[in-house]
TORPA-4810 file (N, C-alpha, C, O; in nm, 3 decimals):
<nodes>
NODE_1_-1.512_0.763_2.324_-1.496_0.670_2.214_-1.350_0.671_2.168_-1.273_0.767_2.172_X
NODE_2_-1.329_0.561_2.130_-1.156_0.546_2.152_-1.149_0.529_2.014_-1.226_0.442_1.971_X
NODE_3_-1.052_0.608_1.899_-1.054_0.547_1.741_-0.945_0.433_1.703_-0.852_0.395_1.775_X
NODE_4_-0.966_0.403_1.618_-0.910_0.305_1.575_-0.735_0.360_1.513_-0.703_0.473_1.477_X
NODE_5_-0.701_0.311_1.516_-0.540_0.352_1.433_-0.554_0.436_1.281_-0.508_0.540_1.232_X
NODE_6_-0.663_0.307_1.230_-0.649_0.423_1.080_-0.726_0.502_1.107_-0.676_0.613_1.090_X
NODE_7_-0.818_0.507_1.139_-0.932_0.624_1.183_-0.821_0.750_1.258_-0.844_0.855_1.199_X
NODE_8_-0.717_0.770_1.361_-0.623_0.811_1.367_-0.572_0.863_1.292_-0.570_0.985_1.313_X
NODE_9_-0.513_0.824_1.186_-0.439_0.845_1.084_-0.465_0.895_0.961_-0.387_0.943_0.878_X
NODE_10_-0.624_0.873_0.955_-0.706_0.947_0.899_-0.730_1.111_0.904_-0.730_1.206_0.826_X
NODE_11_-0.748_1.090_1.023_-0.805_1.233_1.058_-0.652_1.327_1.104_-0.652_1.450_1.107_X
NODE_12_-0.541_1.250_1.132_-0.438_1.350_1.073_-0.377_1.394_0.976_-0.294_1.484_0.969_X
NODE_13_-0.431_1.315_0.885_-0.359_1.325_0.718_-0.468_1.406_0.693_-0.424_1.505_0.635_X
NODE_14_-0.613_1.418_0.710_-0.759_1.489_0.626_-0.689_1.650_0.702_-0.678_1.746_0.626_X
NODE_15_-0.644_1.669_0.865_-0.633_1.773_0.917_-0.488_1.862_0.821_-0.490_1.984_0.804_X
NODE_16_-0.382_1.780_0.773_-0.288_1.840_0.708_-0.320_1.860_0.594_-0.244_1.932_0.530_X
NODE_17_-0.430_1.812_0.530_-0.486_1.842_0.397_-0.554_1.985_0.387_-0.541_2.072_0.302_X
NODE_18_-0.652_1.979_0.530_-0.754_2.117_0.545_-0.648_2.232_0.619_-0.685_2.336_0.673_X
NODE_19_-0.502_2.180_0.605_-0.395_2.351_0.685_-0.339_2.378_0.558_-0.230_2.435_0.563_X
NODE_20_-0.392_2.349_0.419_-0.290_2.365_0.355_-0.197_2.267_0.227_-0.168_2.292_0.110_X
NODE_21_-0.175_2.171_0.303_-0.136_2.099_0.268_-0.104_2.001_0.115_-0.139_1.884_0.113_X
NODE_22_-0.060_2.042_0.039_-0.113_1.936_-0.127_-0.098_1.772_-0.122_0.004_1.711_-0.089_X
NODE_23_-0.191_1.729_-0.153_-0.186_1.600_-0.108_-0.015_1.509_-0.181_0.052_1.422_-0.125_X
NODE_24_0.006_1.568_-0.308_0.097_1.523_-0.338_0.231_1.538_-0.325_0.329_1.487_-0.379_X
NODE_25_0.212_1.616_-0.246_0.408_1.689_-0.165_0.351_1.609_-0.042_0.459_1.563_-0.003_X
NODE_26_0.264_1.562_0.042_0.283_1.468_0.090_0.377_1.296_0.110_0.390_1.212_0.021_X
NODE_27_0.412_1.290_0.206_0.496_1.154_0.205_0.449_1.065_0.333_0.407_1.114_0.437_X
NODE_28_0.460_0.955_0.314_0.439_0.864_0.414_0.484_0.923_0.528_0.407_0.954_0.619_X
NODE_29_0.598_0.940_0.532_0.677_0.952_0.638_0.598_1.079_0.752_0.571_1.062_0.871_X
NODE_30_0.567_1.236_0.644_0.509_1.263_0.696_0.406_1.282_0.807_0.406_1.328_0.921_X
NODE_31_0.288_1.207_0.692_0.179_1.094_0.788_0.197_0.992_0.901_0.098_0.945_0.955_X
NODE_32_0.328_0.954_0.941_0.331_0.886_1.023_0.409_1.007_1.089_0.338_1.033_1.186_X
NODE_33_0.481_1.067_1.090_0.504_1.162_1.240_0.400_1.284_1.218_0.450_1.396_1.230_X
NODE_34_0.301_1.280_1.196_0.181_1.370_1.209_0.119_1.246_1.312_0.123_1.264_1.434_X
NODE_35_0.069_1.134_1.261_-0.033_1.039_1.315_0.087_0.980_1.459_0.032_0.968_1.568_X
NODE_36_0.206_0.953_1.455_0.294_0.925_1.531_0.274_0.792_1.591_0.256_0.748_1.705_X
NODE_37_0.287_0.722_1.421_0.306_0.570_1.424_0.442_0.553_1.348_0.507_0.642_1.294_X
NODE_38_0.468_0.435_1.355_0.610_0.402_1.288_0.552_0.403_1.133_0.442_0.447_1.100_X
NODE_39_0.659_0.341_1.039_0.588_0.380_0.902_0.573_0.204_0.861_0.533_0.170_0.750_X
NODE_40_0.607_0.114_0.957_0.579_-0.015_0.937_0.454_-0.075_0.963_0.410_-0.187_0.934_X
NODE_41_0.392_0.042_1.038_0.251_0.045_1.081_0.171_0.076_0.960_0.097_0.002_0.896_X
NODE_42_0.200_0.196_0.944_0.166_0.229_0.822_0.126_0.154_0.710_0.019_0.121_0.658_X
NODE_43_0.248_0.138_0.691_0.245_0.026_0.562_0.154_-0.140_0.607_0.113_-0.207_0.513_X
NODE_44_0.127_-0.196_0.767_0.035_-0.281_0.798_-0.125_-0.243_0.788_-0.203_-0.338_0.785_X
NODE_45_-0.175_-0.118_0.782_-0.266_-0.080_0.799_-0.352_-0.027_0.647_-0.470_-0.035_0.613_X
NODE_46_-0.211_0.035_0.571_-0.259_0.076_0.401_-0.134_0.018_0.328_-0.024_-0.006_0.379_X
NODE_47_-0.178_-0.003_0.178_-0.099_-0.011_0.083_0.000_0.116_0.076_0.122_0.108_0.066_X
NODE_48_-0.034_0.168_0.079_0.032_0.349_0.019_-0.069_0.457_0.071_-0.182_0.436_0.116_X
NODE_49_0.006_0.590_0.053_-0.078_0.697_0.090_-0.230_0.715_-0.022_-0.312_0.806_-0.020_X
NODE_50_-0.227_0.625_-0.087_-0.414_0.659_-0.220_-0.494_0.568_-0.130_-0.594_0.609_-0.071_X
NODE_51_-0.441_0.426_-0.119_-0.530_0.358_-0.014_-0.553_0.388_0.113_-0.623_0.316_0.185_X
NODE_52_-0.490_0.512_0.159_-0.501_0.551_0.319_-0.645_0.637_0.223_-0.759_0.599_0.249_X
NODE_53_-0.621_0.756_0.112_-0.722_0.857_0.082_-0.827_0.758_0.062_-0.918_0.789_0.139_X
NODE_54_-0.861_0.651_-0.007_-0.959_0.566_-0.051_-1.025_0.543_0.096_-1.146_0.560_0.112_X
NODE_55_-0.961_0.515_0.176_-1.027_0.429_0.297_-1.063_0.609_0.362_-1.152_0.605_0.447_X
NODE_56_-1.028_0.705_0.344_-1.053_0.844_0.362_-1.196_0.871_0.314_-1.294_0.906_0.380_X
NODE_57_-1.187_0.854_0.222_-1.327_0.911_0.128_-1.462_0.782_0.186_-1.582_0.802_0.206_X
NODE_58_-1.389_0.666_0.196_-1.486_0.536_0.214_-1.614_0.584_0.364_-1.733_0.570_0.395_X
NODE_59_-1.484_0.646_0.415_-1.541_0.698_0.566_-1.658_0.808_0.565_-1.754_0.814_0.642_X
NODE_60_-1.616_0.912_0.435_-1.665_1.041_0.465_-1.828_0.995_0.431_-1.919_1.078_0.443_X
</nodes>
């Protein structure tokens, strides 16, 4: 099963959350060289890093 981009991006931002991670010393930028998309992607796919967590939680 092949995931989708945010589904991707998901589950690398939820994995840097469960090493540790505080969600709010988080940065986009981050999330995109964790997920290892550009951050224009990013920004096509979510508003900001709350709407990446929203579409996070939507999933769980």
């Amino acid at each position: 099963m092949t995931l989708s981009t945010q589904e991707r991006v998901w589950n690398e931002t939820l994995k840097m959350l469960l090493s540790g991670r505080d969600f709010d010393q988080l940065n986009v930028q981050d999330i995109c060289n964790q997920s290892q998309i550009h951050r224009s992607t990013f920004y096509r796919l979510f508003d900001d890093k709350y709407s990446l967590f929203e579409y996070g939680i939507d999933t769980l």
